[in-house]
C-alpha positions in Angstrom: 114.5 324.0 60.0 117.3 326.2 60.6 119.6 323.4 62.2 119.2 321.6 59.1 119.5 324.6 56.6 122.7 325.0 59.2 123.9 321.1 58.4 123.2 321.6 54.7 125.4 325.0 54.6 128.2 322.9 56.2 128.0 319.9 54.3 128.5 322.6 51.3 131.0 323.9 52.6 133.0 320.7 53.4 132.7 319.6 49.8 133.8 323.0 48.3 137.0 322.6 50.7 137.4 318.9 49.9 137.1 320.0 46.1 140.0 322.5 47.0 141.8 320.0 48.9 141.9 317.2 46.3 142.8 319.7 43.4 146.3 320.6 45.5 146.8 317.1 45.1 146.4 316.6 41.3 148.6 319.9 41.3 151.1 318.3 43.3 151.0 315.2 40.8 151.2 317.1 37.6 154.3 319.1 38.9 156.0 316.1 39.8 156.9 315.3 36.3 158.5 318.3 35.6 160.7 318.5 38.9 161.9 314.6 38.5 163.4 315.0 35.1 164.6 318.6 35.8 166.0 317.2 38.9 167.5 314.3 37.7 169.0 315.8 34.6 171.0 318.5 37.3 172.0 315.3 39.5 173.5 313.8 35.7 175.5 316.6 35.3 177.6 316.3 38.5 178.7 312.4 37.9 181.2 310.7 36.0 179.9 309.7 32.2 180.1 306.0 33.2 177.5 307.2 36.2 175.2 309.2 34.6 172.8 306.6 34.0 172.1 306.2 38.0 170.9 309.3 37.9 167.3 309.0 38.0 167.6 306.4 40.4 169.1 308.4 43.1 167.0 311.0 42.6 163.8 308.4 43.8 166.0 307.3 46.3 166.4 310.8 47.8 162.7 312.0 47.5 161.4 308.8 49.1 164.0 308.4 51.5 162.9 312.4 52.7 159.1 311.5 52.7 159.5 308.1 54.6 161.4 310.1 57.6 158.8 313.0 57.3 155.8 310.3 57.1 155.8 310.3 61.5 155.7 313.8 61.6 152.7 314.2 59.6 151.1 310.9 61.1 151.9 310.7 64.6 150.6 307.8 65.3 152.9 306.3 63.0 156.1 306.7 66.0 154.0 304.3 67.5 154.7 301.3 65.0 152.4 300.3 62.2 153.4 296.3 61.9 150.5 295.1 60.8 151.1 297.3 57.7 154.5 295.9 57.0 153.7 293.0 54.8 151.2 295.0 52.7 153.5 298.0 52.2 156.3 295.9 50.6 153.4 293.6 48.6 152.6 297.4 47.2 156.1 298.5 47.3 156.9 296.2 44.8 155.0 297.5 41.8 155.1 300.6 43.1 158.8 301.0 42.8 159.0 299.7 39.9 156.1 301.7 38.3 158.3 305.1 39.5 161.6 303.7 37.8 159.7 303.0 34.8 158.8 306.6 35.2 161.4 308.2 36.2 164.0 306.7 33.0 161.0 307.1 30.5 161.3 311.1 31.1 164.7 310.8 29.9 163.3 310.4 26.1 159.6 311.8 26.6 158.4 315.7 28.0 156.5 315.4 31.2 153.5 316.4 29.5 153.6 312.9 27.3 155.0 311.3 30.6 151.6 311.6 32.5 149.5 311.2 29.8 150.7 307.9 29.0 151.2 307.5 32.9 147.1 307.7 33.7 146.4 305.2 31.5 146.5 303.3 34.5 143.2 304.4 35.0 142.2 302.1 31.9 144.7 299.4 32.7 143.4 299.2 36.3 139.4 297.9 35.8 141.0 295.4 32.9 143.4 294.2 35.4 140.6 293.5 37.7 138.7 291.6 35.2 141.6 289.3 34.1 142.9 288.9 37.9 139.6 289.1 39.9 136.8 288.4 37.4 135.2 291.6 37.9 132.5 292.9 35.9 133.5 295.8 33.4 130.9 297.9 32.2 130.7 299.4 28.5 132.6 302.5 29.8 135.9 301.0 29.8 135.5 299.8 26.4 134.2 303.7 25.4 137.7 304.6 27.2 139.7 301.8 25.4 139.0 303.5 22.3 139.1 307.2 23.3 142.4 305.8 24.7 143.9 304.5 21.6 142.8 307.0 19.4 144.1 309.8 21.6 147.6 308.0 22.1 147.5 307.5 18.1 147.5 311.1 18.0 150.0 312.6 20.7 152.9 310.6 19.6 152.5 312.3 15.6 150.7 309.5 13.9 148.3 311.8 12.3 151.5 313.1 10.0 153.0 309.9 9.0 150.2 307.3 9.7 151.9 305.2 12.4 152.7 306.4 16.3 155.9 307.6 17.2 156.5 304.8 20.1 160.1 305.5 21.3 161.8 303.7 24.5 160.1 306.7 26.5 156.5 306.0 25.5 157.2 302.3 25.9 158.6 303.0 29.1 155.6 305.3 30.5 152.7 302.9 29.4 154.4 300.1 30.9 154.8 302.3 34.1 151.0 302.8 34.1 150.4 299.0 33.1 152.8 298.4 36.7 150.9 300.8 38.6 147.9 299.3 37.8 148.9 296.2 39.7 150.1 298.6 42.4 146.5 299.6 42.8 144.9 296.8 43.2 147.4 295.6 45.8 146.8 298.9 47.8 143.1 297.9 47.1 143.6 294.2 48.9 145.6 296.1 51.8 143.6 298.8 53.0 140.5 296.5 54.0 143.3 294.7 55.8 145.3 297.0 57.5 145.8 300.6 58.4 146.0 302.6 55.2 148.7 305.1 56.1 150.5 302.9 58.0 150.4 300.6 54.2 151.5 303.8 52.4 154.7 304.9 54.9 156.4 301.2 54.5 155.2 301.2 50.4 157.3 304.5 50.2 160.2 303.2 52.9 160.9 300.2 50.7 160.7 302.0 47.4 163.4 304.5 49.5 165.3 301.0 49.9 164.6 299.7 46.8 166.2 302.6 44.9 169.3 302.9 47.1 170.5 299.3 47.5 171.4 298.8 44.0 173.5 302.2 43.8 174.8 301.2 47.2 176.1 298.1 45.8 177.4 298.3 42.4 178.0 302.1 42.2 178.4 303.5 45.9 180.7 306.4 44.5 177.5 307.6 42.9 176.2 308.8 46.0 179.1 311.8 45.9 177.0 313.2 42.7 174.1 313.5 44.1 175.8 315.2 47.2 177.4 317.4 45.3 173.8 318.3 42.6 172.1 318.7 46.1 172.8 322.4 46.3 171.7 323.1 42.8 167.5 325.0 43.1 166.2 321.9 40.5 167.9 318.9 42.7 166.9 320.0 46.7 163.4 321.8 45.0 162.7 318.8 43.0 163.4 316.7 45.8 161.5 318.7 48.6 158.4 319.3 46.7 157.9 315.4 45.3 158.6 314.2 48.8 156.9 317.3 51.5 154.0 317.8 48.9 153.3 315.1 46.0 154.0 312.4 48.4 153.0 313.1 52.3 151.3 316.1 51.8 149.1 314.2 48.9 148.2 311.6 51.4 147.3 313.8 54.3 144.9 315.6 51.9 143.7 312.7 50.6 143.1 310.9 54.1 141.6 314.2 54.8 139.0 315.5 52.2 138.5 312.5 50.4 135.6 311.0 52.6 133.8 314.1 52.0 133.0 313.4 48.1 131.7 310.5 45.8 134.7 308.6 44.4 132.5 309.2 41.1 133.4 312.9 41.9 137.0 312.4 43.5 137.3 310.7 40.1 136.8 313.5 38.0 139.4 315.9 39.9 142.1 313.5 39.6 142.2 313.7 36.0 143.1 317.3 36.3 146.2 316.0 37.1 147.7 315.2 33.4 146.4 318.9 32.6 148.9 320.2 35.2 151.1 318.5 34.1 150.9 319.7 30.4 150.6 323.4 31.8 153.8 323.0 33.7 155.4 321.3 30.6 154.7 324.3 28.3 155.9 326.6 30.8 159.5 325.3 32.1 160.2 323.2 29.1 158.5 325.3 26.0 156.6 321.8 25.1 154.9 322.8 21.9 150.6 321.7 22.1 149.2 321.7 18.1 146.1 320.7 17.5 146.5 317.1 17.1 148.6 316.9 20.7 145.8 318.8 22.3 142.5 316.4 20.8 144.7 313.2 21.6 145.3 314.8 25.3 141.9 315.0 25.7 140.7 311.7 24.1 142.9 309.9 26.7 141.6 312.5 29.8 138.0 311.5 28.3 138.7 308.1 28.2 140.2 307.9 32.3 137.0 309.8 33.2 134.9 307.4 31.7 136.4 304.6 33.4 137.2 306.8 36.6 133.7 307.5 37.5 132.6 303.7 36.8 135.3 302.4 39.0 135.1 301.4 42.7 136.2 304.0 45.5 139.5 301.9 45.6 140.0 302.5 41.5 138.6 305.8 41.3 141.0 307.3 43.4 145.0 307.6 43.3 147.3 305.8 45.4 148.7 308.1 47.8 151.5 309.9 46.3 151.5 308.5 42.8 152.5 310.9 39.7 
């Protein structure tokens, strides 16, 4: 009886730390908003007017660039080659990139608060996707979330004053990016039961390190000088560090980590702690203002990705390494 009181009190004490574990990572997440459009508003400010507009773009390039070389480090057994992964990575990579560039240039006209809440609506777009794509079965919980979904949106971009939403290019921008990254998941999805899941997530975040550079490195090389030059500035090599050493790597070593030890029902649940970051780190570096409206609309959408979270499959339920 003791042994198994024993098992039980470590089992418990597994969870709690995977609980711990996975609630860094939504921390990470929501933070990230804040430090990729202080970040890339500092790199702005050191290039030409005609260059500004790469901006953004070299900031993704730097932060993946950093967290593809310190991927090995983390992962040893990644110095050893993943090939098998290759393939998979870029098929990911693809929407991936993209989702982050949709991100990225939708901050320029939204607060990061807004940003992730429109961003986790991937978590509705993603079990839709399936059905469309894949013909799977969707459950009356997504169409619960559908509507919390809509109303909540309805209500964060200031329809509730003037009747109709408030959908500038950086909302349109951020609910495409979670429409992308909904494709991104269920590519990661495919992968994973194919190959070597960390191996999949280093050469995802080497080509979206590619991806972001090439087109800078071949229509606007003298670009590169700015972001040399905003490096020494706290919100350029902060924001950089932190999205690539924590968000991104660090993320996925949690998640690879403490993930197994929890339900994706519950790993579910924590991740959509990760807007509420977010929104706390809004109000605090960028003064975002929270009435009454903003905050039932926030929590409409939050209600409406748990309801779909913790129907989802483990795949769905949980994040793709080093998203947000």
């Amino acid at each position: 009886m003791d042994g198994i009181g024993d098992q039980e009190t470590s089992g418990s004490r597994r969870r709690e730390r995977a609980v711990w574990g996975l609630v860094f990572c939504t921390l990470f997440w929501g933070a990230t908003f804040f430090l990729m459009k202080s970040g890339s508003d500092e790199i702005a400010k050191k290039l030409p007017a005609a260059d500004r507009a790469w901006a953004p773009l070299l900031f993704l390039a730097a932060r993946f660039a950093l967290a593809s070389l310190a991927f090995p480090f983390v992962f040893p057994r990644l110095r050893h080659g993943a090939r098998d992964s290759i393939r998979w990575g870029v098929l990911a990579g693809v929407p991936f990139t993209i989702g982050f560039i949709l991100q990225i240039y939708g901050l320029r006209d939204v607060s990061p608060a807004i940003s992730a809440l429109f961003t986790s609506m991937f978590v509705v777009f993603t079990p839709l996707l399936g059905r469309i794509l894949f013909g799977k079965r969707t459950s009356a919980a997504v169409a619960l979330a559908i509507g919390c979904a809509v109303v909540g949106l309805w209500l964060v971009t200031g329809a509730e004053k003037s009747g109709v939403p408030h959908f500038g290019r950086g909302e349109w921008l951020s609910l495409l990016c979670a429409l992308v990254f909904s494709f991104q998941i269920h590519a990661t999805d495919i992968g994973t039961k194919r190959c070597d899941p960390i191996g999949l997530a280093w050469h995802q975040i080497t080509f979206a390190a590619i991806a972001c550079a090439l087109p800078i490195l071949l229509l606007r090389p003298s670009a590169f000088a700015g972001l040399l030059a905003a490096l020494p500035q706290r919100d350029v090599w902060l924001g950089i560090g932190f999205t690539a050493i924590l968000a991104t790597v660090g993320s996925m070593a949690l998640m690879s980590h403490f993930q197994r030890f929890l339900s994706p029902n519950h790993a579910a649940v924590i991740y959509t702690l990760e807007p509420l970051f977010a929104g706390i780190f809004s109000a605090i570096f960028f003064a975002e203002g929270f009435g009454a409206a903003k905050l039932v609309g926030g929590g409409l959408i939050l209600a409406g990705n748990l309801a779909c979270g913790v129907r989802g499959s483990p795949s769905e339920a949980a994040k793709e390494p080093g998203q947000g």
